[in-house]
Chimera marker file (.cmm) of the C-alpha trace (Angstrom):
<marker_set name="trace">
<marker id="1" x="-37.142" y="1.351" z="18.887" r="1" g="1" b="0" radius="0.5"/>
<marker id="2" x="-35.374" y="4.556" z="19.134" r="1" g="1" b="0" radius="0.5"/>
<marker id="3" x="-33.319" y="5.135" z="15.267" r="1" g="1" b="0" radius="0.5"/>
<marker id="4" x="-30.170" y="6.329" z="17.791" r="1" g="1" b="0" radius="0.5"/>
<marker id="5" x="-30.714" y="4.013" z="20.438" r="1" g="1" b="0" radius="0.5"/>
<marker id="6" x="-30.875" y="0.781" z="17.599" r="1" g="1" b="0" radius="0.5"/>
<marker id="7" x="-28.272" y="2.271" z="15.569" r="1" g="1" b="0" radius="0.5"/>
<marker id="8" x="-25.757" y="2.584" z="18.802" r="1" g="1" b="0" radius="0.5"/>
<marker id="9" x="-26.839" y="-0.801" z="19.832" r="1" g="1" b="0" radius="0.5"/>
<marker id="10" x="-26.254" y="-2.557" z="16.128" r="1" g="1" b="0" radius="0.5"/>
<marker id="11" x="-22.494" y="-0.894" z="15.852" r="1" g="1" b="0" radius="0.5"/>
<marker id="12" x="-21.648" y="-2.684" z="19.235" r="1" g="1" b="0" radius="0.5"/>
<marker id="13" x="-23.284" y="-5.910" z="17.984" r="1" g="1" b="0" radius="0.5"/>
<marker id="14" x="-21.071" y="-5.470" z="14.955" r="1" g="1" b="0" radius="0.5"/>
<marker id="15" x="-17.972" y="-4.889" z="17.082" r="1" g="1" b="0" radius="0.5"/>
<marker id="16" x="-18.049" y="-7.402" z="19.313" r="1" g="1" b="0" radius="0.5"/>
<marker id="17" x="-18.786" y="-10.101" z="16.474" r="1" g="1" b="0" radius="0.5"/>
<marker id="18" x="-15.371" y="-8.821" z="15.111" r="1" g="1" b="0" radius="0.5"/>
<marker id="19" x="-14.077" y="-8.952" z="18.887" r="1" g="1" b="0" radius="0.5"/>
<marker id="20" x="-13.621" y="-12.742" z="17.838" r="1" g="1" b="0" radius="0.5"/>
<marker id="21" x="-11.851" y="-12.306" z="14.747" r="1" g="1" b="0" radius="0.5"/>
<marker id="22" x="-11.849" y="-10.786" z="11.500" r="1" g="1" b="0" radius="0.5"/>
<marker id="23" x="-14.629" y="-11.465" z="9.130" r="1" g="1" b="0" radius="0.5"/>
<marker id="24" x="-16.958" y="-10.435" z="6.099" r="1" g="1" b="0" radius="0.5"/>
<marker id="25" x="-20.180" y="-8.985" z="5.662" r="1" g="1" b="0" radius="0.5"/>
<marker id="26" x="-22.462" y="-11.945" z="4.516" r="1" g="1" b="0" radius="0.5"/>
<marker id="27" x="-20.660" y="-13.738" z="7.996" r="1" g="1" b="0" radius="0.5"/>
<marker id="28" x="-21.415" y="-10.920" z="10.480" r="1" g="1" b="0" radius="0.5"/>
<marker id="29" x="-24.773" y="-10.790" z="9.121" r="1" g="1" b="0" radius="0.5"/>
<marker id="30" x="-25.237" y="-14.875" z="9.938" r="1" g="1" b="0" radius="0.5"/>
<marker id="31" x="-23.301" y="-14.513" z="13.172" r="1" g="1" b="0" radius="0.5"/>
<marker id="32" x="-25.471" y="-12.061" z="14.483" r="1" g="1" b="0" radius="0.5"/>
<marker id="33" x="-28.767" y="-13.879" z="13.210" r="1" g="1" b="0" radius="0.5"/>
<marker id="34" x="-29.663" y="-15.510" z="16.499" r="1" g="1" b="0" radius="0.5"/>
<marker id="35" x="-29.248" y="-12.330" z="18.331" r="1" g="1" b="0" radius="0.5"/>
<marker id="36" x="-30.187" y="-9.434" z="15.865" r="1" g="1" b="0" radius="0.5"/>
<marker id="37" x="-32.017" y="-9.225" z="12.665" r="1" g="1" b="0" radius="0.5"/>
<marker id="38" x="-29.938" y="-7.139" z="10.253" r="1" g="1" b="0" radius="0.5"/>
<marker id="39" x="-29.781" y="-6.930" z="6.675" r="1" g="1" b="0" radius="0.5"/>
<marker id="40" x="-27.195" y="-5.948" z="3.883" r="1" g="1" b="0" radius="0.5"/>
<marker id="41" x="-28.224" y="-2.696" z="3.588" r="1" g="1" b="0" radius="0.5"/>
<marker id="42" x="-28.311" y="-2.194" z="7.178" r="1" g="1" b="0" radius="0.5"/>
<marker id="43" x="-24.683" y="-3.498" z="7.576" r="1" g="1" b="0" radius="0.5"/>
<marker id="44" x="-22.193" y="-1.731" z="5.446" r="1" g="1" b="0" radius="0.5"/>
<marker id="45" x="-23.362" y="1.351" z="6.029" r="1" g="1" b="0" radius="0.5"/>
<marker id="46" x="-22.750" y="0.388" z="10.004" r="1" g="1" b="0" radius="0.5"/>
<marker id="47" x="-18.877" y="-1.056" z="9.141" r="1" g="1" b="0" radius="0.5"/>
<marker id="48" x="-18.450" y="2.820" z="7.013" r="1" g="1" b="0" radius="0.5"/>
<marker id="49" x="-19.601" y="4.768" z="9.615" r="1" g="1" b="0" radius="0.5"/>
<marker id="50" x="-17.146" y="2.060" z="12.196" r="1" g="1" b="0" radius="0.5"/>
<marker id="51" x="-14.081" y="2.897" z="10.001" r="1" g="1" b="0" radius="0.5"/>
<marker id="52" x="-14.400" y="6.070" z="9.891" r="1" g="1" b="0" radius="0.5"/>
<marker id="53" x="-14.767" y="6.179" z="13.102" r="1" g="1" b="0" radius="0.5"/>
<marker id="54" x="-11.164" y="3.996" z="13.538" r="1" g="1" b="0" radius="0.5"/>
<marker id="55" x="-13.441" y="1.740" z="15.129" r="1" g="1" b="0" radius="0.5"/>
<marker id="56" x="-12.135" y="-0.900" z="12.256" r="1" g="1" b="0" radius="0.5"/>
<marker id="57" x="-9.966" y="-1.523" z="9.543" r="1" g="1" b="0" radius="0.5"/>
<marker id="58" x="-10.773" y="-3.333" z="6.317" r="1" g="1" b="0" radius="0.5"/>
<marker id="59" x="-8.832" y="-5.513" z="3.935" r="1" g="1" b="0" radius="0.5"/>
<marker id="60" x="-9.331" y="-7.920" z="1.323" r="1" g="1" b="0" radius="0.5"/>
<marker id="61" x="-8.327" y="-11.131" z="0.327" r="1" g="1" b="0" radius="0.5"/>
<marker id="62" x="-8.805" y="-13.138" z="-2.525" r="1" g="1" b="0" radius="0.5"/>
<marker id="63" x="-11.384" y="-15.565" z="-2.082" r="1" g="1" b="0" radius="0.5"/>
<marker id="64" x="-12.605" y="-17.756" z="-4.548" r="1" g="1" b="0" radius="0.5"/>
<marker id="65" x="-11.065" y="-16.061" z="-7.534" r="1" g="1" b="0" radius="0.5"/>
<marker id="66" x="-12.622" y="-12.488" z="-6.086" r="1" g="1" b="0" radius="0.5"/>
<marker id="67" x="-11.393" y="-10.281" z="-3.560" r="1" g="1" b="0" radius="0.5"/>
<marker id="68" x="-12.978" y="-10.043" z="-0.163" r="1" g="1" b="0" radius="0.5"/>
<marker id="69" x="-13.304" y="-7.060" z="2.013" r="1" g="1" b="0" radius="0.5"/>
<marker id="70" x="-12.684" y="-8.533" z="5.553" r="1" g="1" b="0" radius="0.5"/>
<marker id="71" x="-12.821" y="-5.873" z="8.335" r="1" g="1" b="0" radius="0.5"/>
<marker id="72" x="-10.723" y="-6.290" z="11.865" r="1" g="1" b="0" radius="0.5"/>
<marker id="73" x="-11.876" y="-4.476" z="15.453" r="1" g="1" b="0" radius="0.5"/>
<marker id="74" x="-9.100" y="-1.621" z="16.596" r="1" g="1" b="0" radius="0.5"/>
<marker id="75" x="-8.205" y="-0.946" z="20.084" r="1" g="1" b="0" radius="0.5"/>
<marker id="76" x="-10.710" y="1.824" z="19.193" r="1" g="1" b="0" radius="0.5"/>
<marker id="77" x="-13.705" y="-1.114" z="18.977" r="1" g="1" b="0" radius="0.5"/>
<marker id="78" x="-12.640" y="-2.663" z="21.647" r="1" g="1" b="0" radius="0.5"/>
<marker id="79" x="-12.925" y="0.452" z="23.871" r="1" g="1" b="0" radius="0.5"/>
<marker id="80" x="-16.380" y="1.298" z="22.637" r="1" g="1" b="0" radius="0.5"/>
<marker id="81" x="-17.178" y="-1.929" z="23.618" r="1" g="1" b="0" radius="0.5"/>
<marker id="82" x="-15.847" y="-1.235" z="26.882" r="1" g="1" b="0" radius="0.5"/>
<marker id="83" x="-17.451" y="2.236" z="27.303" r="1" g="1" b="0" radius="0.5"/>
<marker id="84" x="-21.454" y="0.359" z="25.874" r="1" g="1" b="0" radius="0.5"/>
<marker id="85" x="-21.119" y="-2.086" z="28.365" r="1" g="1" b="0" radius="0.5"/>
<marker id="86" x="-20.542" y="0.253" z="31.318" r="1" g="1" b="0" radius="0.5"/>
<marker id="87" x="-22.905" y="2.686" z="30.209" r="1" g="1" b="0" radius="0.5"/>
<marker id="88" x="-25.551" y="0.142" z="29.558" r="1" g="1" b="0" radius="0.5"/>
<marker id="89" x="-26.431" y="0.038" z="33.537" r="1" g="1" b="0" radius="0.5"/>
<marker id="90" x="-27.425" y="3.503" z="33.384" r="1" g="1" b="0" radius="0.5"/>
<marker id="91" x="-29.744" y="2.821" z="30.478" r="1" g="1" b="0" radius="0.5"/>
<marker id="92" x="-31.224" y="-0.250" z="32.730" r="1" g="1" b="0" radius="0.5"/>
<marker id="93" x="-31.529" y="1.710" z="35.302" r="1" g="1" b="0" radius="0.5"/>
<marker id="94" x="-33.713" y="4.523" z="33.297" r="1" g="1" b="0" radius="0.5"/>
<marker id="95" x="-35.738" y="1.597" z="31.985" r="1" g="1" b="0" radius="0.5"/>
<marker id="96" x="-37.068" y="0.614" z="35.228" r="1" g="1" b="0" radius="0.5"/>
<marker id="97" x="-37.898" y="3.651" z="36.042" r="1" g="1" b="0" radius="0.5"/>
<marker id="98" x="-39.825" y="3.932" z="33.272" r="1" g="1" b="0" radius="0.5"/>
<marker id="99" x="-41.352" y="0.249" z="33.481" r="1" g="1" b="0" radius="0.5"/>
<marker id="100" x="-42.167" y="1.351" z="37.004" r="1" g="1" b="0" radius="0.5"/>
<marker id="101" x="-46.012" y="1.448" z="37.834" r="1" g="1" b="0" radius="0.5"/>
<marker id="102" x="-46.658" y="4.526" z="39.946" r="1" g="1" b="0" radius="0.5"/>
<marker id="103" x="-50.268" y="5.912" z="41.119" r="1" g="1" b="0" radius="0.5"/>
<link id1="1" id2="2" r="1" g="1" b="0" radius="0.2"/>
<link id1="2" id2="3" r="1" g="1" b="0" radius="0.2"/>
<link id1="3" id2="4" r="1" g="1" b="0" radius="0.2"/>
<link id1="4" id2="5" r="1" g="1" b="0" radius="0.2"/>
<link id1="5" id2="6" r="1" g="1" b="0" radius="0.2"/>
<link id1="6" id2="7" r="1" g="1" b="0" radius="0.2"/>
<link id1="7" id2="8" r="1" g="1" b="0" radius="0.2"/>
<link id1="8" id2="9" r="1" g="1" b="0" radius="0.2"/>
<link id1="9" id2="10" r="1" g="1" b="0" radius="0.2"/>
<link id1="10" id2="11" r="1" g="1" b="0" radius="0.2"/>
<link id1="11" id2="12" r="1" g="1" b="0" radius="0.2"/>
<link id1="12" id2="13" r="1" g="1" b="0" radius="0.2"/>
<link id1="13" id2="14" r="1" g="1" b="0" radius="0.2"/>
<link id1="14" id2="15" r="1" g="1" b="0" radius="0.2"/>
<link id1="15" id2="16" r="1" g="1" b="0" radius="0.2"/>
<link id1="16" id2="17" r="1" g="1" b="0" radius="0.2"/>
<link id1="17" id2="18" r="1" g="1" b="0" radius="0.2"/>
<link id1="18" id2="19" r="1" g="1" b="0" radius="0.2"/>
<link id1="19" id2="20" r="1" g="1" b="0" radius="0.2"/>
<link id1="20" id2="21" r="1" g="1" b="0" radius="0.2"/>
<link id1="21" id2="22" r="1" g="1" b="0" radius="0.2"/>
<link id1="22" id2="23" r="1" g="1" b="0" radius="0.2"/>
<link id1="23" id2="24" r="1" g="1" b="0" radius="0.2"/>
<link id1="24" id2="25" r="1" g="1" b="0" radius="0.2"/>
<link id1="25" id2="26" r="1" g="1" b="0" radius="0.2"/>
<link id1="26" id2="27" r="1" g="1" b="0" radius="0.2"/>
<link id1="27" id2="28" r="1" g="1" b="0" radius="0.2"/>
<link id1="28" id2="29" r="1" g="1" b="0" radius="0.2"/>
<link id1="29" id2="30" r="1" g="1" b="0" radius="0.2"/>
<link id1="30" id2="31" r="1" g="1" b="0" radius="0.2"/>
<link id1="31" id2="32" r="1" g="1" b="0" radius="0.2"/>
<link id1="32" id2="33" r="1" g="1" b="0" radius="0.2"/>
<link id1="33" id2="34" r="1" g="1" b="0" radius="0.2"/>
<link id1="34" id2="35" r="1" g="1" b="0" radius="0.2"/>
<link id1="35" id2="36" r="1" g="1" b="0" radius="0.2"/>
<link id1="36" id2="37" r="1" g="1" b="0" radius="0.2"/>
<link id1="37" id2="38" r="1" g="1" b="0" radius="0.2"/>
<link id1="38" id2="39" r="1" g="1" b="0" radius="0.2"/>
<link id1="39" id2="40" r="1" g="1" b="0" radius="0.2"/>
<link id1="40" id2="41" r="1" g="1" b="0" radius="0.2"/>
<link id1="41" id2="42" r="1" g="1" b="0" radius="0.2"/>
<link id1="42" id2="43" r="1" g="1" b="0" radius="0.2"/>
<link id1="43" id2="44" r="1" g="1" b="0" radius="0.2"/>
<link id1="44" id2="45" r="1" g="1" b="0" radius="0.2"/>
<link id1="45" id2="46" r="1" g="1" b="0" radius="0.2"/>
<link id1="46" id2="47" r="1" g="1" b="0" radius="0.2"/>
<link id1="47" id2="48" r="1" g="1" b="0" radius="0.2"/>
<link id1="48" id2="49" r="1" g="1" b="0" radius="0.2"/>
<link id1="49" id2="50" r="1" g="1" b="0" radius="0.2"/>
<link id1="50" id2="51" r="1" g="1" b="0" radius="0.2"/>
<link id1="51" id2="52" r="1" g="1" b="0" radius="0.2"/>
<link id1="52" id2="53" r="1" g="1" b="0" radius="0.2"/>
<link id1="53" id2="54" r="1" g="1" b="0" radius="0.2"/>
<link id1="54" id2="55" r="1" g="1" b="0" radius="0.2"/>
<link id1="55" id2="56" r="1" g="1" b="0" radius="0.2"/>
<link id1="56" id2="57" r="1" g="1" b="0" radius="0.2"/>
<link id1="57" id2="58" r="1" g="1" b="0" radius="0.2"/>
<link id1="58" id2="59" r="1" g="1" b="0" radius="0.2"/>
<link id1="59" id2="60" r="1" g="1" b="0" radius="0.2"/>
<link id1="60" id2="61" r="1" g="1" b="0" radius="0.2"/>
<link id1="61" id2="62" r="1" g="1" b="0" radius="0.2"/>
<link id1="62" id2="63" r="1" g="1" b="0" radius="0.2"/>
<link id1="63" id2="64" r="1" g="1" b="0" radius="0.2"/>
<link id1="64" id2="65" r="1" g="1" b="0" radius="0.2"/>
<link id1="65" id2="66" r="1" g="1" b="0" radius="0.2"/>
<link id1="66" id2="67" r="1" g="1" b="0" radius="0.2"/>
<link id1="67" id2="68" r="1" g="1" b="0" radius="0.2"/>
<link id1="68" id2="69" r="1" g="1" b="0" radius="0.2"/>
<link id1="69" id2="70" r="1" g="1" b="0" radius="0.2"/>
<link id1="70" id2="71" r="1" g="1" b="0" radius="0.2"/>
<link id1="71" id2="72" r="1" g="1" b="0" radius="0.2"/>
<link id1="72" id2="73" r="1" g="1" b="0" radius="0.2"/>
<link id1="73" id2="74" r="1" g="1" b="0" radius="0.2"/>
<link id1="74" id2="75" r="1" g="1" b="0" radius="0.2"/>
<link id1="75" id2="76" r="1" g="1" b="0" radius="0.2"/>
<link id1="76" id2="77" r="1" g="1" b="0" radius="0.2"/>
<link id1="77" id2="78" r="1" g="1" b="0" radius="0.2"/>
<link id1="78" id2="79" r="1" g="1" b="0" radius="0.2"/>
<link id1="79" id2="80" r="1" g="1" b="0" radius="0.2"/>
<link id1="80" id2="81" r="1" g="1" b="0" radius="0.2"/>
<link id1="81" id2="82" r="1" g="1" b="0" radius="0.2"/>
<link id1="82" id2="83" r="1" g="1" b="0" radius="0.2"/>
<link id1="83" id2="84" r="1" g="1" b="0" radius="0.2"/>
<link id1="84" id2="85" r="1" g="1" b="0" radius="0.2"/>
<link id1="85" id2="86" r="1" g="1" b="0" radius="0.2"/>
<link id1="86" id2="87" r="1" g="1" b="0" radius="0.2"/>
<link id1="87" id2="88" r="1" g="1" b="0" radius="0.2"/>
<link id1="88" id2="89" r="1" g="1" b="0" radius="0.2"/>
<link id1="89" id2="90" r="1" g="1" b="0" radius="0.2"/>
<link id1="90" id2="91" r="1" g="1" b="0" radius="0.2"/>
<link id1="91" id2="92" r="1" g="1" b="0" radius="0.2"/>
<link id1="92" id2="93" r="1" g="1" b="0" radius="0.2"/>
<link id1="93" id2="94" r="1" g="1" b="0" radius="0.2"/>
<link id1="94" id2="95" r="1" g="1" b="0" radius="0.2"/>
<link id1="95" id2="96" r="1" g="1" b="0" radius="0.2"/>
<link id1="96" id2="97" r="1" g="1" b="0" radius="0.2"/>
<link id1="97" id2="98" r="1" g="1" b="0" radius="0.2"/>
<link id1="98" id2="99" r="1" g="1" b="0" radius="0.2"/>
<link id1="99" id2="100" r="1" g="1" b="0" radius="0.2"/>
<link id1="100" id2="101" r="1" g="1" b="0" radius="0.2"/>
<link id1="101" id2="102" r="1" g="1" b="0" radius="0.2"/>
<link id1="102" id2="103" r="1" g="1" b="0" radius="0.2"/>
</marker_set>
């Protein structure tokens, strides 16, 4: 698959797993198991580049006797979301197209 294409897809995954609530890496990464295959070193760079973006915020909490980081969607998530989703038909569309057997 497409680096861009995967990349854009995973940071949507990630948002809309934090679309139901605030959570930690090592639970993203389990809540997104049955859907995507991603790894450690996959994720945080993905939540970075989603905070920097305003996409998120992050926070910690003790846990455990150690802090945390837990990370939260923004309005800014939420609209990406939004904007995927209705973009996404166009992509579908370009995939038949492709899929298409002409002679």
């Amino acid at each position: 698959m497409d680096i861009q294409l995967k990349r854009g897809i995973l940071d949507v995954c990630v948002l809309k797993v934090l679309a139901g609530g605030d959570s930690y890496g090592y639970q993203i990464i389990k809540d997104l198991s049955d859907h995507v295959k991603i790894s450690e070193s996959t994720l945080y760079p993905i939540l970075k580049r989603l905070e920097a973006a305003g996409a998120l915020t992050v926070y910690s909490r003790e846990h455990n006797g150690r802090l945390r980081k837990y990370y939260s969607i923004t309005d800014v998530g939420r609209e990406r979301i939004k904007v995927f989703l209705s973009e996404w038909d166009e992509v579908m569309r370009a995939y038949d197209f492709i899929k298409e057997e002409r002679h």
